[in-house]
C-alpha positions in Angstrom: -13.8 37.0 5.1 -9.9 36.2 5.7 -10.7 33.9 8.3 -13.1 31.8 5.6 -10.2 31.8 3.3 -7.7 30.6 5.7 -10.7 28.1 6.9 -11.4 27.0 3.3 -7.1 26.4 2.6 -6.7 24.3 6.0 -9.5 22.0 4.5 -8.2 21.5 1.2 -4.9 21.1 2.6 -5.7 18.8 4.7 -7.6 16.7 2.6 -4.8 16.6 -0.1 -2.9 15.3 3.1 -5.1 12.2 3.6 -5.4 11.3 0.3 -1.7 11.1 -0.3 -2.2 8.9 2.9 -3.9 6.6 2.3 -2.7 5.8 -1.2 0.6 5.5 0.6 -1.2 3.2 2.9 -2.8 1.2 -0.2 0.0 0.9 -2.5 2.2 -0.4 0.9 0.3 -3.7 1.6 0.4 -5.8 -1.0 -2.9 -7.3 -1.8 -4.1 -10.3 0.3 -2.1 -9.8 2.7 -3.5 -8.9 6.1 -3.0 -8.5 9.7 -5.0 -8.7 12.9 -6.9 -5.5 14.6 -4.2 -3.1 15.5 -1.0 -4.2 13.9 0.2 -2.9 10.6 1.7 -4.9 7.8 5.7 -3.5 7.6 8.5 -5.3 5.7 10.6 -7.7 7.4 13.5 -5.8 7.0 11.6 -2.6 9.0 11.0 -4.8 12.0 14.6 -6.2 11.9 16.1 -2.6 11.8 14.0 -1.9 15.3 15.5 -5.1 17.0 18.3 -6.1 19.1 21.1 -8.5 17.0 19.9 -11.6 19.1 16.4 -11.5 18.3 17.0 -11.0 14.8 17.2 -14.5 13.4 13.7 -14.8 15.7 12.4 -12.1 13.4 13.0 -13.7 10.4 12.1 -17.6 11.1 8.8 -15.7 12.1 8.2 -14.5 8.2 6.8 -18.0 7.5 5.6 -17.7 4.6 8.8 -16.5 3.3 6.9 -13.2 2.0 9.2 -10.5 3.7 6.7 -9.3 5.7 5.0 -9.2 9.2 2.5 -7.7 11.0 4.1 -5.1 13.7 3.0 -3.6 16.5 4.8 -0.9 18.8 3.4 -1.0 22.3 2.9 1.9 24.3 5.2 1.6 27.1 8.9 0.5 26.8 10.1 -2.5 28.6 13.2 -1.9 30.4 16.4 -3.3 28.6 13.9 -3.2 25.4 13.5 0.0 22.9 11.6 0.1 21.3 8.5 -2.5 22.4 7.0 -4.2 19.8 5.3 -7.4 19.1 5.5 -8.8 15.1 3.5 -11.8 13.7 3.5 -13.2 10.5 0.5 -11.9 8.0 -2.1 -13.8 6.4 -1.2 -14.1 2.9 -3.1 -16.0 0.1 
């Protein structure tokens, strides 16, 4: 019976996990905005914190349609000289 209980807690903890989540994830991108399979839409000012000083004004002449954000993705492996990896793009916005 304890192990049912402890079972039964797990799954209703981890379900109020996701669904804090994923309303996280909704309320973040702001609607119409959108971004291609496997990237996730950030703000600009995320993407500029993870970059190098000379690739910043790169970073922002990117965001062009001046809406703050960008699609980001962090790639697996780092590139030497380059941590961390990541590719951004601007988003699809309406």
């Amino acid at each position: 019976m304890r192990m049912r209980s402890l079972t039964v807690s797990v799954c209703i903890a981890s379900a109020a996990v996701m669904t804090v989540v994923t309303a996280g994830a909704a309320e973040a991108a702001p609607a119409g905005r959108s971004c291609p399979s496997g990237y996730e839409l950030v703000s600009l000012n995320f993407v500029l914190k993870q970059a190098a000083e000379g690739f910043k004004p790169a970073i922002r002449a990117a965001d062009e349609n001046g809406d703050k954000q960008l699609c980001y993705k962090l790639l697996p492996g780092p590139i030497p000289l380059f941590e961390p990896t990541f590719l951004y793009d601007d988003n699809v916005a309406p």
